[in-house]
FIKOLZA-1660 file (N, C-alpha, C; in steps of 0.1 Angstrom, whole numbers, plus 5000, padded with zeros to 4 digits):
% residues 143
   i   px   py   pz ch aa at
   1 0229 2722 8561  A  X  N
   1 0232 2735 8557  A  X CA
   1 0226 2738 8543  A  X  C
   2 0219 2750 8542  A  X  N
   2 0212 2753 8531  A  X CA
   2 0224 2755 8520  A  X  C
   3 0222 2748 8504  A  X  N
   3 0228 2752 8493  A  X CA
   3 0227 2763 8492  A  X  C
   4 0239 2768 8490  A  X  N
   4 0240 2782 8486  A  X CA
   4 0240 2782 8469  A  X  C
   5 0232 2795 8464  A  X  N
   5 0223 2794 8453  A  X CA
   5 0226 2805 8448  A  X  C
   6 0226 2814 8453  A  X  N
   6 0224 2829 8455  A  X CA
   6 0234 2839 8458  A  X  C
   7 0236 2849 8454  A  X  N
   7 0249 2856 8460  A  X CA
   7 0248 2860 8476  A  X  C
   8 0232 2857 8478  A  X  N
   8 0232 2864 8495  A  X CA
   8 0237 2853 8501  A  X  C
   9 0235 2840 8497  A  X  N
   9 0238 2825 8506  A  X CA
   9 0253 2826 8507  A  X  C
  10 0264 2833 8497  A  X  N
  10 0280 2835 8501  A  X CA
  10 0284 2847 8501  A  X  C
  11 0280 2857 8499  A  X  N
  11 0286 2872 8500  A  X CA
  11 0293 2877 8514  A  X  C
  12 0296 2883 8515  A  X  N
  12 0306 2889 8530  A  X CA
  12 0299 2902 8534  A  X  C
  13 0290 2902 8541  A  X  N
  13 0285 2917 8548  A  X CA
  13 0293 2925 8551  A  X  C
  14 0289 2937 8550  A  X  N
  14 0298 2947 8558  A  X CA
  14 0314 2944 8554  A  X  C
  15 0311 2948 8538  A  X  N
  15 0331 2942 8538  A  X CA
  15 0335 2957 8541  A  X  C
  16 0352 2958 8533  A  X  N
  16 0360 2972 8544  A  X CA
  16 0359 2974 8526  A  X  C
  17 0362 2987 8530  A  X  N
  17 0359 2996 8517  A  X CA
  17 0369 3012 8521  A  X  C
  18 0369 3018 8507  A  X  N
  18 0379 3028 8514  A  X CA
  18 0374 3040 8505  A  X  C
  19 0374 3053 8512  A  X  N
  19 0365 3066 8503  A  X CA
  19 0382 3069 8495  A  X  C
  20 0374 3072 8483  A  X  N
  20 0379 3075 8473  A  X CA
  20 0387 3087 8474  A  X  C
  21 0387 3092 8482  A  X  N
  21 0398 3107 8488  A  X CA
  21 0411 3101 8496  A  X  C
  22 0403 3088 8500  A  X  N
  22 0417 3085 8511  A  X CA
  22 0430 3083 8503  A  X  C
  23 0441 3084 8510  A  X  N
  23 0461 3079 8502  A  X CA
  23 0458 3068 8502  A  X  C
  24 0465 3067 8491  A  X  N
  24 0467 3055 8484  A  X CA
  24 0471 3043 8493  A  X  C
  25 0487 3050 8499  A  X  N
  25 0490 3040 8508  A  X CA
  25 0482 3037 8518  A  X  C
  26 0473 3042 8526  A  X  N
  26 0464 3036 8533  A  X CA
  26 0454 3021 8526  A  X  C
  27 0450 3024 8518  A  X  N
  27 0444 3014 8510  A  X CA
  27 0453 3002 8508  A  X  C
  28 0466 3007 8507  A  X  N
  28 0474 2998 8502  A  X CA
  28 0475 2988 8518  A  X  C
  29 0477 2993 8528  A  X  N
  29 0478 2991 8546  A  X CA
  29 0469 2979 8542  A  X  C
  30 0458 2985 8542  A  X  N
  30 0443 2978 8548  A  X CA
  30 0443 2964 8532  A  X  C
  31 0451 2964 8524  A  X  N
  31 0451 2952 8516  A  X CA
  31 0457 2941 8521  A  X  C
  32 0469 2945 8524  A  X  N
  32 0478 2938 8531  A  X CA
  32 0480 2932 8541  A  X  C
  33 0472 2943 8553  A  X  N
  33 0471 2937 8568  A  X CA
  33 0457 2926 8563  A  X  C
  34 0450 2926 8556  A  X  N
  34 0436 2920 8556  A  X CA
  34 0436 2903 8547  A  X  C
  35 0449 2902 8537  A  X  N
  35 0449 2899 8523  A  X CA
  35 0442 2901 8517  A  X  C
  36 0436 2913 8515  A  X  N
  36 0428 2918 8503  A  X CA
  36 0430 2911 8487  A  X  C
  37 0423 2911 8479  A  X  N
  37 0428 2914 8467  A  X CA
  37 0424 2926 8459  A  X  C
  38 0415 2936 8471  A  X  N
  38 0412 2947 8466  A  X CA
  38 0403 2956 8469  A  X  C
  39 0397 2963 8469  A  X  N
  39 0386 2971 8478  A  X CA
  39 0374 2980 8470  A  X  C
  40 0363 2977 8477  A  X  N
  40 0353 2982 8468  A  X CA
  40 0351 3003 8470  A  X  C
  41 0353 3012 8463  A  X  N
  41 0358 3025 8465  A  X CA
  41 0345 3032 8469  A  X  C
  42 0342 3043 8479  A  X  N
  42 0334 3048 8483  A  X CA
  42 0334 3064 8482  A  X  C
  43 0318 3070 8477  A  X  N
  43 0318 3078 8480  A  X CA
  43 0311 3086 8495  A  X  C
  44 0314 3099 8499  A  X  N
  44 0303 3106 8509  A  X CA
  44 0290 3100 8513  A  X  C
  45 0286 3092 8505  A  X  N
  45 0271 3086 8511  A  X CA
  45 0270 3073 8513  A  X  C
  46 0287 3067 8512  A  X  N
  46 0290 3052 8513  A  X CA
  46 0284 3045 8497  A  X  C
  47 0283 3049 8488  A  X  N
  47 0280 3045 8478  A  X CA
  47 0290 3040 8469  A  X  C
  48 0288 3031 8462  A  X  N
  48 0297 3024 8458  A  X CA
  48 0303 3030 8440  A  X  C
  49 0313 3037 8441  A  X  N
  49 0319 3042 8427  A  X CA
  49 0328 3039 8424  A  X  C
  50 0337 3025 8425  A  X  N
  50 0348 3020 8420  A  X CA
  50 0356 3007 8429  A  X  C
  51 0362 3006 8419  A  X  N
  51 0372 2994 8428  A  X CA
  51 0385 3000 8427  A  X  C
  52 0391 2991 8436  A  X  N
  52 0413 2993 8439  A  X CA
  52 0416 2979 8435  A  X  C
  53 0419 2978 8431  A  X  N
  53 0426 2961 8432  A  X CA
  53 0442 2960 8435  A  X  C
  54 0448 2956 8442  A  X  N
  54 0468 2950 8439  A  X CA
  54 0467 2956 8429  A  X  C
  55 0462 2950 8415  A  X  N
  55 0472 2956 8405  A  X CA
  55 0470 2969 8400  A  X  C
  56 0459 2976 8404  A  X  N
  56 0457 2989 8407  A  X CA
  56 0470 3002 8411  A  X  C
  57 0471 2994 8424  A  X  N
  57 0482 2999 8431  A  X CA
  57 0492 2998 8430  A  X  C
  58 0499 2989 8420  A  X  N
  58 0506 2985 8416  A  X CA
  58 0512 2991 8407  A  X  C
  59 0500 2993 8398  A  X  N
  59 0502 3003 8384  A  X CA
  59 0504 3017 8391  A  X  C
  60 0498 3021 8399  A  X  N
  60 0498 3036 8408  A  X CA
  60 0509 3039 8411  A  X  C
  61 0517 3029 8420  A  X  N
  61 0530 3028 8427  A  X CA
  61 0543 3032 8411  A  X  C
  62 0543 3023 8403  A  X  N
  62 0555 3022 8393  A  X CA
  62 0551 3035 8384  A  X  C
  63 0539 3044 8382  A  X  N
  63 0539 3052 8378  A  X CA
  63 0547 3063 8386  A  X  C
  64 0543 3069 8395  A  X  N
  64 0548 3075 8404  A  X CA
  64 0563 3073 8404  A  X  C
  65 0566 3060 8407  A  X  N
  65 0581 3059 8404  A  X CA
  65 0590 3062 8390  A  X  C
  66 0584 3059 8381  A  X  N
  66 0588 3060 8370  A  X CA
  66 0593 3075 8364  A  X  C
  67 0574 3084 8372  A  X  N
  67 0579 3096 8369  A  X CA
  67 0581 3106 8380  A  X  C
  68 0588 3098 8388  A  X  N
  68 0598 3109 8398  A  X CA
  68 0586 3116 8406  A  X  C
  69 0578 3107 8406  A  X  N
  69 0568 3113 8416  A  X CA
  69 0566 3109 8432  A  X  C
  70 0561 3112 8441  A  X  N
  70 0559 3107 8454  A  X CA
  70 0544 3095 8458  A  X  C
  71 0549 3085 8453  A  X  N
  71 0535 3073 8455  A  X CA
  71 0527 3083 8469  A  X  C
  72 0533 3088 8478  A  X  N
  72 0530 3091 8495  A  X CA
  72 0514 3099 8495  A  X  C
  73 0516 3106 8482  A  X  N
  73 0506 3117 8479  A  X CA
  73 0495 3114 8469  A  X  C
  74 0496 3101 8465  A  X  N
  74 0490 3096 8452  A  X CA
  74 0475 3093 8462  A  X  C
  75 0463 3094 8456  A  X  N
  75 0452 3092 8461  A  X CA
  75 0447 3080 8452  A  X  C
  76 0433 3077 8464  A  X  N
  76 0425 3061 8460  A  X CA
  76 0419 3066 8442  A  X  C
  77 0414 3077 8440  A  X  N
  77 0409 3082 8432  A  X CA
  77 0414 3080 8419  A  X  C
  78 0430 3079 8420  A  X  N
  78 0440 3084 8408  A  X CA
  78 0440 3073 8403  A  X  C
  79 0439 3057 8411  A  X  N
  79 0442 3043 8409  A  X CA
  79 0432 3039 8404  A  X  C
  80 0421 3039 8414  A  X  N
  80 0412 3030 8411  A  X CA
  80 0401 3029 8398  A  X  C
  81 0396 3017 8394  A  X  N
  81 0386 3016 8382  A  X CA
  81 0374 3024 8386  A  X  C
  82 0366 3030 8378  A  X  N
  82 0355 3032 8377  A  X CA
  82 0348 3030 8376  A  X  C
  83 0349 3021 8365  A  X  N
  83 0335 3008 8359  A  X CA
  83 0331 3000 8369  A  X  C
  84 0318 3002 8373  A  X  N
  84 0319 2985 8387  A  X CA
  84 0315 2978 8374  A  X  C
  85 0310 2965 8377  A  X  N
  85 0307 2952 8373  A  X CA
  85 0301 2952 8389  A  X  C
  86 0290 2949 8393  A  X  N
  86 0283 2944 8407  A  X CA
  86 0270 2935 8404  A  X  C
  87 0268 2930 8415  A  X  N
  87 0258 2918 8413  A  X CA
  87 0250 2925 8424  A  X  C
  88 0236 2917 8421  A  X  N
  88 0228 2919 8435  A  X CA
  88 0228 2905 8443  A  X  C
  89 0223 2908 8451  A  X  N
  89 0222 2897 8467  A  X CA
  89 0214 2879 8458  A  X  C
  90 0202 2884 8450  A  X  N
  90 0199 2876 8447  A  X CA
  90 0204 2868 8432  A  X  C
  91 0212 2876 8429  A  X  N
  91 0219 2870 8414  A  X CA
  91 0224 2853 8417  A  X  C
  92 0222 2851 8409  A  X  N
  92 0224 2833 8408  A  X CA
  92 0242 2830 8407  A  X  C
  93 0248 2824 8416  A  X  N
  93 0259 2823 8417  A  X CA
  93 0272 2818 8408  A  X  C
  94 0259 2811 8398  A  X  N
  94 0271 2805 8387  A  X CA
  94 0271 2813 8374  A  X  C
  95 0258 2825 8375  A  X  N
  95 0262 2834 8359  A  X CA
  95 0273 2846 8367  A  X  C
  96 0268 2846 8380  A  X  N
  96 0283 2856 8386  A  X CA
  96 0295 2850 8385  A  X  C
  97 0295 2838 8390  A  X  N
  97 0310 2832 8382  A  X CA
  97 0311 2833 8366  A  X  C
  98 0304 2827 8359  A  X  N
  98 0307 2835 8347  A  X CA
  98 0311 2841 8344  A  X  C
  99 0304 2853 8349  A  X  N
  99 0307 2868 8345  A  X CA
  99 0321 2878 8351  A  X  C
 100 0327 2871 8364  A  X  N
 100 0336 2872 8370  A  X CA
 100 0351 2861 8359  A  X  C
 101 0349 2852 8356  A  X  N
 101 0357 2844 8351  A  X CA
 101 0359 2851 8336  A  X  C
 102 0349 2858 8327  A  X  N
 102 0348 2867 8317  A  X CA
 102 0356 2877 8318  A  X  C
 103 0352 2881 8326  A  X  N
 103 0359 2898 8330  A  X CA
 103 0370 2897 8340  A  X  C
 104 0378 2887 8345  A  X  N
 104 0393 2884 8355  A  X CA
 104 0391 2893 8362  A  X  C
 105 0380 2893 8369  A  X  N
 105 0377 2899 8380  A  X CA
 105 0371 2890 8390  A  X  C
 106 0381 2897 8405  A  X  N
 106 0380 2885 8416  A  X CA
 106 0374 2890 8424  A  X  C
 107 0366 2898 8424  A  X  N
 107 0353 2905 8434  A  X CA
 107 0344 2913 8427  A  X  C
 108 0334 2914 8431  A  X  N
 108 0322 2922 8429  A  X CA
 108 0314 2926 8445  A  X  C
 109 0312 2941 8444  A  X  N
 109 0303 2943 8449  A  X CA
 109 0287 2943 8451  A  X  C
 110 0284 2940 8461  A  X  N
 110 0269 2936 8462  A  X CA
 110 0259 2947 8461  A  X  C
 111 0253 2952 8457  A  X  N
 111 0247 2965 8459  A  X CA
 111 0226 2958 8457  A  X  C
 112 0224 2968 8469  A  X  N
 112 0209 2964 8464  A  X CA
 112 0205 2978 8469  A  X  C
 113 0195 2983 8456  A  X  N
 113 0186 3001 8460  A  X CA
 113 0198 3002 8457  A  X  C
 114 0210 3005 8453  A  X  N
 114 0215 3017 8450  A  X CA
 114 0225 3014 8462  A  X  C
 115 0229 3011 8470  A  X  N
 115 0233 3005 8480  A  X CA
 115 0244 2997 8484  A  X  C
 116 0257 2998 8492  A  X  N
 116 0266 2987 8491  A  X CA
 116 0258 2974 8502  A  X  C
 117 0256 2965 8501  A  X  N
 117 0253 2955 8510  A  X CA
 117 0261 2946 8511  A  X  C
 118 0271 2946 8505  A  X  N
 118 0277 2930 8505  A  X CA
 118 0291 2932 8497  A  X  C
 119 0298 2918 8495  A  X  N
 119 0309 2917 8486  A  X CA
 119 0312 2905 8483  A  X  C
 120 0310 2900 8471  A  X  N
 120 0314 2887 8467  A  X CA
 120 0328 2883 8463  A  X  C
 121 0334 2874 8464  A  X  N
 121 0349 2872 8458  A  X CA
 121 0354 2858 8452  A  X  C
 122 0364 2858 8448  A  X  N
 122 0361 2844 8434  A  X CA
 122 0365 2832 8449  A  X  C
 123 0370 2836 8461  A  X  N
 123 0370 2827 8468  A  X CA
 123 0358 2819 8474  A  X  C
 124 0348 2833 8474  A  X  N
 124 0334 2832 8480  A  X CA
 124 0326 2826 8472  A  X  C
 125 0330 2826 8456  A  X  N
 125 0317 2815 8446  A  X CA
 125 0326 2805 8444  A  X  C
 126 0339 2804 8450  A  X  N
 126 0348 2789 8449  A  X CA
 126 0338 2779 8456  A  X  C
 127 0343 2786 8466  A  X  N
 127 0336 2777 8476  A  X CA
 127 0317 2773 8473  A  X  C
 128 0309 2782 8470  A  X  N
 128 0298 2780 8466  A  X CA
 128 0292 2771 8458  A  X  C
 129 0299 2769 8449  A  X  N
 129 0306 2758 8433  A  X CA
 129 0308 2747 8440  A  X  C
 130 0317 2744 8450  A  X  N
 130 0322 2735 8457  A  X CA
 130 0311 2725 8459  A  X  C
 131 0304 2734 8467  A  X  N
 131 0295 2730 8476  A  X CA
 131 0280 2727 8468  A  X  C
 132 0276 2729 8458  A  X  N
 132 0269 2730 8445  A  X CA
 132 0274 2710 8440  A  X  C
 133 0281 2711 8440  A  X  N
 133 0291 2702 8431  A  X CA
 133 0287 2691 8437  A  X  C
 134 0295 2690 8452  A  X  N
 134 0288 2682 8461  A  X CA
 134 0280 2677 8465  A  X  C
 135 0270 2682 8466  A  X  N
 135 0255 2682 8466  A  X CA
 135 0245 2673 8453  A  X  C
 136 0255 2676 8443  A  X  N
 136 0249 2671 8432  A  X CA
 136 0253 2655 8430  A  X  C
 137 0265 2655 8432  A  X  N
 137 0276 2640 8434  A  X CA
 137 0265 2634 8447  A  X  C
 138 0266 2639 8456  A  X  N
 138 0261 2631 8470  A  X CA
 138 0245 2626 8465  A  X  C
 139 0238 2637 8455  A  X  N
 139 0220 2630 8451  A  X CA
 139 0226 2617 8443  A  X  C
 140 0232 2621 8436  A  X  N
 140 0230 2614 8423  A  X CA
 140 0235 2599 8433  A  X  C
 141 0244 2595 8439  A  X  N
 141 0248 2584 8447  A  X CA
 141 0239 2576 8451  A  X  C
 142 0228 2587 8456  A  X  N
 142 0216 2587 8466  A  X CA
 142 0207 2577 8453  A  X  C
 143 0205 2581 8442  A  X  N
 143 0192 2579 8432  A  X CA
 143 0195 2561 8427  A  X  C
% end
């Protein structure tokens, strides 16, 4: 099995994503039925303008409650970050861990052209690291 090196060698194609108009609670569904820890936000041309994360919704939810509002009606829009942080396909897997470990953030979207392609998550460069580590232990035995 080739080392994975690269964010294309562990990324998740075609992850689930949610337009930025949808309810809240829907987003909230699709975390939960999935174990999400969060969703990359879309606009009209599938383009990638934000994240949702749990504590996103979280914050969404206790607002709403706090001020006598109806969570039911609260949209993806109201919650979610704006800022991405995204890597490309070819970004090297340990400065995206870095940079993910920096910023306590447990996904990144993959975007190439402008583009969503992909989704990385801190499970997906766990495991990459893992496997990196391994590799390195198993030469050196070898030498």
């Amino acid at each position: 099995m080739p080392q994975p090196s690269t964010v294309n060698d562990c990324m998740r194609r075609n992850p689930l994503t949610i337009h930025r108009d949808a309810n809240l609670v829907k987003a909230i569904e699709i975390i939960v039925e999935y174990k999400l820890t969060g969703l990359t936000v879309t606009d009209e041309e599938g383009r990638a303008v934000g994240i949702l994360s749990e504590l996103d919704c979280i914050a969404a939810i206790l607002t709403a409650i706090y001020n006598d509002g109806d969570p039911e009606h609260a949209l993806v829009s109201e919650a979610m970050c704006s800022e991405i942080n995204s890597c490309r396909p070819g970004d090297n897997i340990v400065e995206v861990a870095r940079s993910m470990v920096d910023t306590r953030q447990r996904r990144r979207p993959v975007i190439e052209d402008g583009k969503l392609v992909g989704q990385v998550s801190s499970s997906n460069i766990l495991w990459a690291l893992m496997e990196h580590s391994r590799r390195r232990l198993f030469q050196q035995s070898r030498s």
